[in-house]
DRENTOR-359349 format. One record per residue: x, y, z of N, C-alpha, C, O in turn; residue in three letters. Coordinates in nm, 2 decimals, always signed. Atoms other than C-alpha are relative to their C-alpha. Layout:
// residues N
@n_X: X n_Y: Y n_Z: Z ca_X: X ca_Y: Y ca_Z: Z c_X: X c_Y: Y c_Z: Z o_X: X o_Y: Y o_Z: Z type: ALA
...
This chain:
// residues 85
@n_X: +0.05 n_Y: +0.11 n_Z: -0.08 ca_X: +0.83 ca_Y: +0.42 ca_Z: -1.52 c_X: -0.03 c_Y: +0.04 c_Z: +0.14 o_X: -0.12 o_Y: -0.01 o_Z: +0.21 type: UNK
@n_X: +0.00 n_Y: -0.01 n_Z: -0.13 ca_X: +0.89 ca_Y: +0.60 ca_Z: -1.19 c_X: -0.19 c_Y: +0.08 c_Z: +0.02 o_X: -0.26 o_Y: +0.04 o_Z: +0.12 type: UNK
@n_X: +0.12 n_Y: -0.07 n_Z: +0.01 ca_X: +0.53 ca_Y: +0.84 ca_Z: -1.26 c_X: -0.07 c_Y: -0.13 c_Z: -0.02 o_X: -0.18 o_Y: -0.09 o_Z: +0.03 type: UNK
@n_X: +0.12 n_Y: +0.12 n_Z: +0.02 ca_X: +0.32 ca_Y: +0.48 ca_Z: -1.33 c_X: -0.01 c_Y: -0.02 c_Z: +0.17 o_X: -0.11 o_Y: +0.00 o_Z: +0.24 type: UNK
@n_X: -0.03 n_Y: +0.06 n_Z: -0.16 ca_X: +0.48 ca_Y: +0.34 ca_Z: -0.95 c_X: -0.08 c_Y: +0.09 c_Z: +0.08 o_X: -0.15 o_Y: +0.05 o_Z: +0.17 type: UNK
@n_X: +0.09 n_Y: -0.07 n_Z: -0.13 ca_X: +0.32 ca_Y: +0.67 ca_Z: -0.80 c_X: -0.13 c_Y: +0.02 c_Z: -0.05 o_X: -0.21 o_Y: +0.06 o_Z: +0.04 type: UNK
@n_X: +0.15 n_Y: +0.01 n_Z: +0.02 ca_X: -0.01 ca_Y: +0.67 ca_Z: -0.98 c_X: -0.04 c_Y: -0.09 c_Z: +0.06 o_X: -0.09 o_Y: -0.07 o_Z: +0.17 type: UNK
@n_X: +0.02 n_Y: +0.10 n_Z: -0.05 ca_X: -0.06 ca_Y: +0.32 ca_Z: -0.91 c_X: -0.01 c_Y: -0.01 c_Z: +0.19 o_X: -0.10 o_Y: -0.06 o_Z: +0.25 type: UNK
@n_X: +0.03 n_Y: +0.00 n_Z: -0.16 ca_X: +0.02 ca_Y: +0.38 ca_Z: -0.50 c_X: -0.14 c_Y: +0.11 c_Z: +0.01 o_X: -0.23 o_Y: +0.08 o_Z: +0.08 type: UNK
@n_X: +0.09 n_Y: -0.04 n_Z: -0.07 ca_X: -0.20 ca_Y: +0.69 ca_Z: -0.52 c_X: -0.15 c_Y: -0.06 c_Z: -0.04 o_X: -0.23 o_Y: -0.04 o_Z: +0.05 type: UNK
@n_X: +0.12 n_Y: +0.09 n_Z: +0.05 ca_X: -0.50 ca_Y: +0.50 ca_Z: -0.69 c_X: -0.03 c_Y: -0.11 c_Z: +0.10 o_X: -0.13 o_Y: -0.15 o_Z: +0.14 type: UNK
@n_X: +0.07 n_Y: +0.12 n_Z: -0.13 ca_X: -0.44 ca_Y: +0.24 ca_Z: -0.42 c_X: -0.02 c_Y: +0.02 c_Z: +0.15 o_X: -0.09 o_Y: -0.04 o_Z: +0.23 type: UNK
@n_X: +0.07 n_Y: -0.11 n_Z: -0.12 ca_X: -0.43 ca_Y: +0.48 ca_Z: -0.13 c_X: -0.12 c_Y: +0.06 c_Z: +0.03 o_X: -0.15 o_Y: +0.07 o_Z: +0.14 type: UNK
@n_X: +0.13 n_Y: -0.05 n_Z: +0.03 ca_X: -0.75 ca_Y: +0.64 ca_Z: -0.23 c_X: -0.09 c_Y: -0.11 c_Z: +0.01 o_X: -0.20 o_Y: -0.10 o_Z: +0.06 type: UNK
@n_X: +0.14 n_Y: +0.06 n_Z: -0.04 ca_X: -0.92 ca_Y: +0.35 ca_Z: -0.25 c_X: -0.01 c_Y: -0.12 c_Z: +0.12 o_X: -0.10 o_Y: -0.19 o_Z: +0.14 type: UNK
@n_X: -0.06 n_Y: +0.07 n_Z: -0.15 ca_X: -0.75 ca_Y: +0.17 ca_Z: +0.08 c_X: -0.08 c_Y: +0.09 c_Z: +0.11 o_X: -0.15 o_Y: +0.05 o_Z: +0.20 type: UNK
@n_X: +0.05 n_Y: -0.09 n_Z: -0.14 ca_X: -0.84 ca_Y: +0.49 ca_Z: +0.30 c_X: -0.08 c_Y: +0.05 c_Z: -0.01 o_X: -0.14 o_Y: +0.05 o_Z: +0.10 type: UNK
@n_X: +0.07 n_Y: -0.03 n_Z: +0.03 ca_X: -1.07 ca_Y: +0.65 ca_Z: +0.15 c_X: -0.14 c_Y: -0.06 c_Z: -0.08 o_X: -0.24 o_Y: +0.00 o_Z: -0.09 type: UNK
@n_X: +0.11 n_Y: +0.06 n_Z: +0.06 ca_X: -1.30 ca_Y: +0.42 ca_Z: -0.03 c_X: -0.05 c_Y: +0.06 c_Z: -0.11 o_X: -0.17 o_Y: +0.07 o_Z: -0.14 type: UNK
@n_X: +0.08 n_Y: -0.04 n_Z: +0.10 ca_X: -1.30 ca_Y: +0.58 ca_Z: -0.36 c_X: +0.06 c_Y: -0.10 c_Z: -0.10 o_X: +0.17 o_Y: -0.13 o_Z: -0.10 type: UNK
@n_X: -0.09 n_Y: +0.06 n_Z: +0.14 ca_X: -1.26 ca_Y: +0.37 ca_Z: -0.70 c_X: -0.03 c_Y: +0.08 c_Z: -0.07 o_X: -0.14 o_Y: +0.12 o_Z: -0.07 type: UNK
@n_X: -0.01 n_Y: -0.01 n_Z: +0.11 ca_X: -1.19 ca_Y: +0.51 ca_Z: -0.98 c_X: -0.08 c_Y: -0.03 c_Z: -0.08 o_X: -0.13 o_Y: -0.13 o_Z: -0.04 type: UNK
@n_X: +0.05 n_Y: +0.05 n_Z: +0.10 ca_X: -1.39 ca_Y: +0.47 ca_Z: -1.28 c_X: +0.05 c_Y: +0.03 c_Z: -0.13 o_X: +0.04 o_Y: -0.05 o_Z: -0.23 type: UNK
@n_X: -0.06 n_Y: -0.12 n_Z: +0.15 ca_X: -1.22 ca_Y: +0.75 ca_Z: -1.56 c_X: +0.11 c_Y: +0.04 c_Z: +0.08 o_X: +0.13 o_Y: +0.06 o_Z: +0.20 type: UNK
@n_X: -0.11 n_Y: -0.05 n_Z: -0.01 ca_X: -0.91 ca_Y: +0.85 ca_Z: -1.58 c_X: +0.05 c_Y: +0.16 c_Z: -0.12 o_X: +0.10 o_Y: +0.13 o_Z: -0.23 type: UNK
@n_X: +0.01 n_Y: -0.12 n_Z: +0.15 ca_X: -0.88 ca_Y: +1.19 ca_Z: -1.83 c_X: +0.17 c_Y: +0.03 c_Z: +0.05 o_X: +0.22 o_Y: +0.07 o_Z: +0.16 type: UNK
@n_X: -0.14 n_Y: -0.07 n_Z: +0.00 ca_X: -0.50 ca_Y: +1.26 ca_Z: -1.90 c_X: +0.08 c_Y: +0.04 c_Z: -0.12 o_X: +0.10 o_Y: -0.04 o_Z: -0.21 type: UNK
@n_X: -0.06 n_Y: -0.02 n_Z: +0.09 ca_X: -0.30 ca_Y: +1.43 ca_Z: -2.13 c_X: +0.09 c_Y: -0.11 c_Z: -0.14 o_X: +0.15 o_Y: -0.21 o_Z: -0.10 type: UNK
@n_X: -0.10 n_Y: +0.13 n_Z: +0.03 ca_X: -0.11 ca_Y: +1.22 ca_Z: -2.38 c_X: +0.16 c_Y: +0.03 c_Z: -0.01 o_X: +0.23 o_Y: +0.05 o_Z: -0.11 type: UNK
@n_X: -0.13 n_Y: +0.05 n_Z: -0.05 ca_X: +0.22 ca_Y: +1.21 ca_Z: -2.24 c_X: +0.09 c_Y: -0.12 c_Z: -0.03 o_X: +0.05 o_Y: -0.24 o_Z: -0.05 type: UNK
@n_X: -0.05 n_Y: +0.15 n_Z: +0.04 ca_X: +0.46 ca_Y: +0.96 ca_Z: -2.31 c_X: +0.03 c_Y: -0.07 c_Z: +0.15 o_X: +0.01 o_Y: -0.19 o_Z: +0.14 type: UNK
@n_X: +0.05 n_Y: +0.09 n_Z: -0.09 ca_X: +0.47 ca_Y: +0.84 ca_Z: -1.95 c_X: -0.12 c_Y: -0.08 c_Z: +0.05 o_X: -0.12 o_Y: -0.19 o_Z: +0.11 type: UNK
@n_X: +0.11 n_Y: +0.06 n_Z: +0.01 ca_X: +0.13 ca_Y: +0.76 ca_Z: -1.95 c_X: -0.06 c_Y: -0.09 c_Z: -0.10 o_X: -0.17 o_Y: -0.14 o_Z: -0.09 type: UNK
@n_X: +0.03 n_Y: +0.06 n_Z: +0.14 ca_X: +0.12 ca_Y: +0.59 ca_Z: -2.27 c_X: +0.08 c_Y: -0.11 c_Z: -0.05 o_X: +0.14 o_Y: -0.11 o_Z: -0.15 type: UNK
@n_X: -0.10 n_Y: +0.11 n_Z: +0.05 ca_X: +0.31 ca_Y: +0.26 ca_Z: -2.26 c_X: -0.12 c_Y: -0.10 c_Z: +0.12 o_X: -0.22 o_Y: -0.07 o_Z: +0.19 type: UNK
@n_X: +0.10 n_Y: +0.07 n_Z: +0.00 ca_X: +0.14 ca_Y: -0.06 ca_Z: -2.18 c_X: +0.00 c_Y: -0.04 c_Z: +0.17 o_X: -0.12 o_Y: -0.07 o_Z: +0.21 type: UNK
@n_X: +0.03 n_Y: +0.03 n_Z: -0.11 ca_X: +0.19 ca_Y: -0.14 ca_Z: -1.81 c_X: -0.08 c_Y: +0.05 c_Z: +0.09 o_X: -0.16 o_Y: +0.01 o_Z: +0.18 type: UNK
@n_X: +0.21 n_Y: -0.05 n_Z: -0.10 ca_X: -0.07 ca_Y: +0.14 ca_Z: -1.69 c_X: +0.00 c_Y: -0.01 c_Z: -0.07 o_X: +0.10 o_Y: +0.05 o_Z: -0.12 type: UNK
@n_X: +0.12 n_Y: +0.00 n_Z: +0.09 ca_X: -0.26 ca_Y: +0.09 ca_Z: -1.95 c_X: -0.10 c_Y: -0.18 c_Z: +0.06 o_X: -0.22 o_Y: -0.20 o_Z: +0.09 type: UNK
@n_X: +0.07 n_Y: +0.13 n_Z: -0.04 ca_X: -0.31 ca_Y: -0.31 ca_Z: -1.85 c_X: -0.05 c_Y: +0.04 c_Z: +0.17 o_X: -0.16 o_Y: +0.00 o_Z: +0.21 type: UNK
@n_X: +0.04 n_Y: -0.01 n_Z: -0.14 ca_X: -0.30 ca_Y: -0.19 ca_Z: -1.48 c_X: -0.15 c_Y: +0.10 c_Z: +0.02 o_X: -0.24 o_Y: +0.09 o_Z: +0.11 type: UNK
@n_X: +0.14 n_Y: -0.09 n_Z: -0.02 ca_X: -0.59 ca_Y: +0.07 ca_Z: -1.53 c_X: -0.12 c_Y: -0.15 c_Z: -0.03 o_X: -0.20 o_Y: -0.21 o_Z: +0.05 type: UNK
@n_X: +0.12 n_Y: +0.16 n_Z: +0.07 ca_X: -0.78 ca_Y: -0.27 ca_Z: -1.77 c_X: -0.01 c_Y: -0.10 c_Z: +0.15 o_X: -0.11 o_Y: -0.16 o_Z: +0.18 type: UNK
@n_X: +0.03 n_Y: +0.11 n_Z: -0.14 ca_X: -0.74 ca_Y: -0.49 ca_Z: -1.44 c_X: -0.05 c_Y: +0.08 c_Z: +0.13 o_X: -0.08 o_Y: +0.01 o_Z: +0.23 type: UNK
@n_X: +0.07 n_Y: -0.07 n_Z: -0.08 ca_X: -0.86 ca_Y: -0.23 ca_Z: -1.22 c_X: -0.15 c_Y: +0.04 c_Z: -0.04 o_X: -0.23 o_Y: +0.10 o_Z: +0.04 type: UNK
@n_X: +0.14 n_Y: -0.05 n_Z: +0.06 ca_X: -1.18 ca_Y: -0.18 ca_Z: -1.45 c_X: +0.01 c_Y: +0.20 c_Z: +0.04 o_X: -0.07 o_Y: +0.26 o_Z: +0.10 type: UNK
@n_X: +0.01 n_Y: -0.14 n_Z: +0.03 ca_X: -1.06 ca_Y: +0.21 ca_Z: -1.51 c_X: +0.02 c_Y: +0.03 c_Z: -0.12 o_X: +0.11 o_Y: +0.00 o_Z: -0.19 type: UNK
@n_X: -0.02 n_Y: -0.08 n_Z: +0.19 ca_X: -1.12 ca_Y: +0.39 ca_Z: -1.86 c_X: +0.08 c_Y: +0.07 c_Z: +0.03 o_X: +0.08 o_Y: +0.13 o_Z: +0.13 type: UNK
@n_X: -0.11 n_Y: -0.13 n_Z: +0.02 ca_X: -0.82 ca_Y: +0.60 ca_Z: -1.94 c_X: -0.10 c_Y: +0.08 c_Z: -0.14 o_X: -0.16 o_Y: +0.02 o_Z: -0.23 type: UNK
@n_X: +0.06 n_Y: -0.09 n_Z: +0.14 ca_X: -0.96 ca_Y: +0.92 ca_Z: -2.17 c_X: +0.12 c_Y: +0.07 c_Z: +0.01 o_X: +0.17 o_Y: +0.11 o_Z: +0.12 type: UNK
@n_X: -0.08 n_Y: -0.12 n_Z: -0.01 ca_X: -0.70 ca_Y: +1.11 ca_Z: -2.30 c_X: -0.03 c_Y: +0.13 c_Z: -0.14 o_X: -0.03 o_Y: +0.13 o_Z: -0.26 type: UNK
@n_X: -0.01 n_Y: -0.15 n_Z: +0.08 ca_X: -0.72 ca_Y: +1.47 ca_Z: -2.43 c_X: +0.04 c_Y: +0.02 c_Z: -0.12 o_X: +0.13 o_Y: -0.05 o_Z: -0.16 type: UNK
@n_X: -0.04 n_Y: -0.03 n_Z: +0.12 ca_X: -0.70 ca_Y: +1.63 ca_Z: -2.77 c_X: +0.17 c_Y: +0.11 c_Z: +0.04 o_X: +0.21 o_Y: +0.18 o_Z: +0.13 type: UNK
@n_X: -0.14 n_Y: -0.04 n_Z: -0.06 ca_X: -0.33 ca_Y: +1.74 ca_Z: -2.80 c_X: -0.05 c_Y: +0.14 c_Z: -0.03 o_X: -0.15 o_Y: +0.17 o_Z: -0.10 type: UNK
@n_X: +0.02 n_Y: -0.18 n_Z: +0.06 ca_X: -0.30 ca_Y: +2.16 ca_Z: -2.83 c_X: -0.12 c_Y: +0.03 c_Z: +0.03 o_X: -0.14 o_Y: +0.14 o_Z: -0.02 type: UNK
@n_X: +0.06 n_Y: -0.12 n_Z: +0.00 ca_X: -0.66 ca_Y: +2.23 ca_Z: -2.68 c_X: +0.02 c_Y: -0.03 c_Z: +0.21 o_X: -0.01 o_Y: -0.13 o_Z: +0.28 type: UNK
@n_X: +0.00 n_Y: +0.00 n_Z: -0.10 ca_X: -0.59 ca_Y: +2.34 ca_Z: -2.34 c_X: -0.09 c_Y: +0.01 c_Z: +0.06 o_X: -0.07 o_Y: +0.03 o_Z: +0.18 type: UNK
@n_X: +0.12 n_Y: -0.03 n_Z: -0.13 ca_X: -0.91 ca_Y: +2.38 ca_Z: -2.18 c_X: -0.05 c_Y: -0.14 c_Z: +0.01 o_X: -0.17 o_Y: -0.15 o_Z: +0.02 type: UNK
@n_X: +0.05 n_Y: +0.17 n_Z: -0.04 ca_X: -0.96 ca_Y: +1.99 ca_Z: -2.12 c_X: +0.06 c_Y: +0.00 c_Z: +0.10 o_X: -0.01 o_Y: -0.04 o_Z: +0.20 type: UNK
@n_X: -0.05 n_Y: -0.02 n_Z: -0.13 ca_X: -0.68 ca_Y: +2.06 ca_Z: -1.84 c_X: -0.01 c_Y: +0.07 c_Z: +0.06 o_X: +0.06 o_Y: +0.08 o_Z: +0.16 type: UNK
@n_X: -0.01 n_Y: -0.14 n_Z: -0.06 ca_X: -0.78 ca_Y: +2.38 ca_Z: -1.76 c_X: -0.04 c_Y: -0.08 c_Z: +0.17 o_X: +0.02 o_Y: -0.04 o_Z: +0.27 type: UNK
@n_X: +0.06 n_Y: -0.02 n_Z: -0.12 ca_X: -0.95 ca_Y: +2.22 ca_Z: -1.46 c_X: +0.09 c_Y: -0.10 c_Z: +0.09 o_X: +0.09 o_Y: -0.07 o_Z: +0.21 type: UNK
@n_X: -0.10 n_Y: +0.09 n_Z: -0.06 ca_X: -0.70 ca_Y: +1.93 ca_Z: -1.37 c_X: +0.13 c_Y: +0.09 c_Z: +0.04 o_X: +0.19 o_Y: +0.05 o_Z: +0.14 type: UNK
@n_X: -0.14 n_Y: -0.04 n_Z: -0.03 ca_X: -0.39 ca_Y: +2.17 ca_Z: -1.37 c_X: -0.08 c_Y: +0.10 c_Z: +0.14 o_X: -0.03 o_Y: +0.10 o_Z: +0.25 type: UNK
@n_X: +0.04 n_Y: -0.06 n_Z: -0.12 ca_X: -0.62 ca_Y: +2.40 ca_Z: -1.13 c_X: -0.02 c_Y: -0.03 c_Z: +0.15 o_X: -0.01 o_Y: +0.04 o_Z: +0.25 type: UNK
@n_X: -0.01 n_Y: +0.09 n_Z: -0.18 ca_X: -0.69 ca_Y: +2.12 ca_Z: -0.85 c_X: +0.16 c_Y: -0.08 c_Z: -0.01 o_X: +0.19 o_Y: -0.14 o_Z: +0.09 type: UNK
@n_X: -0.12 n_Y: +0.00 n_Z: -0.06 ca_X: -0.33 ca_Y: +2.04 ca_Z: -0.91 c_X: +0.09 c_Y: +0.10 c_Z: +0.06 o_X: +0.18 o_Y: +0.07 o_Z: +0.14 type: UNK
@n_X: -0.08 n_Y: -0.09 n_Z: -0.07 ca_X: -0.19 ca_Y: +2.36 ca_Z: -0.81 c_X: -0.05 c_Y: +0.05 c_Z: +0.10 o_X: +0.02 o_Y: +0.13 o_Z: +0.17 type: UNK
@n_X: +0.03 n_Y: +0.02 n_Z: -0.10 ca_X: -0.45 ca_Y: +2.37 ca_Z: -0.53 c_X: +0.05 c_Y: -0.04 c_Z: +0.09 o_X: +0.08 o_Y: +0.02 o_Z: +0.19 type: UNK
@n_X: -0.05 n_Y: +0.09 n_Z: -0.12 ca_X: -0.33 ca_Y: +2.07 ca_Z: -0.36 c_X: +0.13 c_Y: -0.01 c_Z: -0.01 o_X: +0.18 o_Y: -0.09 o_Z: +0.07 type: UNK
@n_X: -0.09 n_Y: -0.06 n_Z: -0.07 ca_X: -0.01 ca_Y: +2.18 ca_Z: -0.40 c_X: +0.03 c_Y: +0.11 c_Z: +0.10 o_X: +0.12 o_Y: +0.11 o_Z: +0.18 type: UNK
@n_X: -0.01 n_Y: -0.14 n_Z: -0.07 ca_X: -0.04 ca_Y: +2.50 ca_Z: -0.24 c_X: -0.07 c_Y: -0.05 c_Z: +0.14 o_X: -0.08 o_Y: +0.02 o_Z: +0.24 type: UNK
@n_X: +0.06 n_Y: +0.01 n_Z: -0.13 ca_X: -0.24 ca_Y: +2.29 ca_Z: +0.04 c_X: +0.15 c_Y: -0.10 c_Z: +0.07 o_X: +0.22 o_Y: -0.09 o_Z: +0.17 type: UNK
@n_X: -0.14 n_Y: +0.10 n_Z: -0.03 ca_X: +0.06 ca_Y: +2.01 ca_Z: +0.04 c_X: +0.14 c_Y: +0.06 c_Z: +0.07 o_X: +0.22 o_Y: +0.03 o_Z: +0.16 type: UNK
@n_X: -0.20 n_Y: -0.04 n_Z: -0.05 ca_X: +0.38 ca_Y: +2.21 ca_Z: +0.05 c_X: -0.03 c_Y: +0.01 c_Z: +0.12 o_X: +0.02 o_Y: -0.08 o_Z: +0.18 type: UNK
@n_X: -0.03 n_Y: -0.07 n_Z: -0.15 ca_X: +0.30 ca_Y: +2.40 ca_Z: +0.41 c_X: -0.04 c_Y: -0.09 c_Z: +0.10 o_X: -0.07 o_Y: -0.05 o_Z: +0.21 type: UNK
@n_X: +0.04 n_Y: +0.15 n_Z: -0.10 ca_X: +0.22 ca_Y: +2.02 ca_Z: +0.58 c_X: +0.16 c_Y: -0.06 c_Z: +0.00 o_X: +0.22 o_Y: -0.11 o_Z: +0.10 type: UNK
@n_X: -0.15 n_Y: +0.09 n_Z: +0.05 ca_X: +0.56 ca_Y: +1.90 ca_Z: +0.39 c_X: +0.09 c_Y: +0.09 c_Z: +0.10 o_X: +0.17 o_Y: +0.05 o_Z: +0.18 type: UNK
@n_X: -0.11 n_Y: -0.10 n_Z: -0.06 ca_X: +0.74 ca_Y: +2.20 ca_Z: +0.53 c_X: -0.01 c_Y: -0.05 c_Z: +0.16 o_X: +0.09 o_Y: -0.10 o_Z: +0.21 type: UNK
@n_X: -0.03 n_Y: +0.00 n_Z: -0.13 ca_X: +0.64 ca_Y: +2.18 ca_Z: +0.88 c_X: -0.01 c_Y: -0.16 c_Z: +0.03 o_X: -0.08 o_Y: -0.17 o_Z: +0.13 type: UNK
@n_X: +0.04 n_Y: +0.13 n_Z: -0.04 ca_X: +0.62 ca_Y: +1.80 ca_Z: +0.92 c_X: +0.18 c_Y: -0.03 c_Z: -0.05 o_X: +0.23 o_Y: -0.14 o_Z: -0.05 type: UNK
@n_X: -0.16 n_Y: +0.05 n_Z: +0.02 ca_X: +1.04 ca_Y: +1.84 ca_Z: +0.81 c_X: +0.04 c_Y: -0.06 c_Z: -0.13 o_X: +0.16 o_Y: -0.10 o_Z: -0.16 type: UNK
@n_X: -0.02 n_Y: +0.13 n_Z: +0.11 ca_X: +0.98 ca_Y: +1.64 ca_Z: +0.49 c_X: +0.04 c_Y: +0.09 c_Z: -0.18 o_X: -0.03 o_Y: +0.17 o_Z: -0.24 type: UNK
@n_X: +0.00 n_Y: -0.07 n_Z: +0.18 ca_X: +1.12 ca_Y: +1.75 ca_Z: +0.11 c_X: -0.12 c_Y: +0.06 c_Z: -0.08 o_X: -0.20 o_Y: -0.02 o_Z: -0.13 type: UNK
@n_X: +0.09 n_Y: -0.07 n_Z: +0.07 ca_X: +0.90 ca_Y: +1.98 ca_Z: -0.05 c_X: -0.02 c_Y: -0.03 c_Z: -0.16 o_X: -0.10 o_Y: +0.04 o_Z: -0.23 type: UNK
């Protein structure tokens, strides 16, 4: 439940400061992501969830790449700004 609480803030961060909505959401199928409170929350946001064929990894090839980007841009902000990495 705690992974829905921070999609939901960062989906509403993004489109608070930045001005972007959503339209698609492509995610693995996870069992965090796969219970009905985001699923209704994406449907009242007007966002499609797509999720991935299980076992072929090149659907995330490119999502796990700009996540370990914007980690590698995140941690050294967390670090010097004092805050948990």
């Amino acid at each position: 439940m705690c992974v829905f609480y921070q999609h939901k803030t960062i989906l509403s961060l993004n489109h608070i400061i930045l001005n972007i909505e959503f339209k698609t959401i492509r995610m693995d199928n996870a069992a965090e992501f796969s219970f009905h409170a985001f699923n209704d929350y994406c449907l009242a946001m007007r966002i499609h969830v797509q999720y991935s064929i299980p076992y072929v990894h090149t659907q995330n090839g490119l999502a796990e790449s700009l996540i370990k980007r914007i980690k590698l841009i995140a941690r050294p902000i967390l670090i010097n700004c004092k805050l948990p990495t």
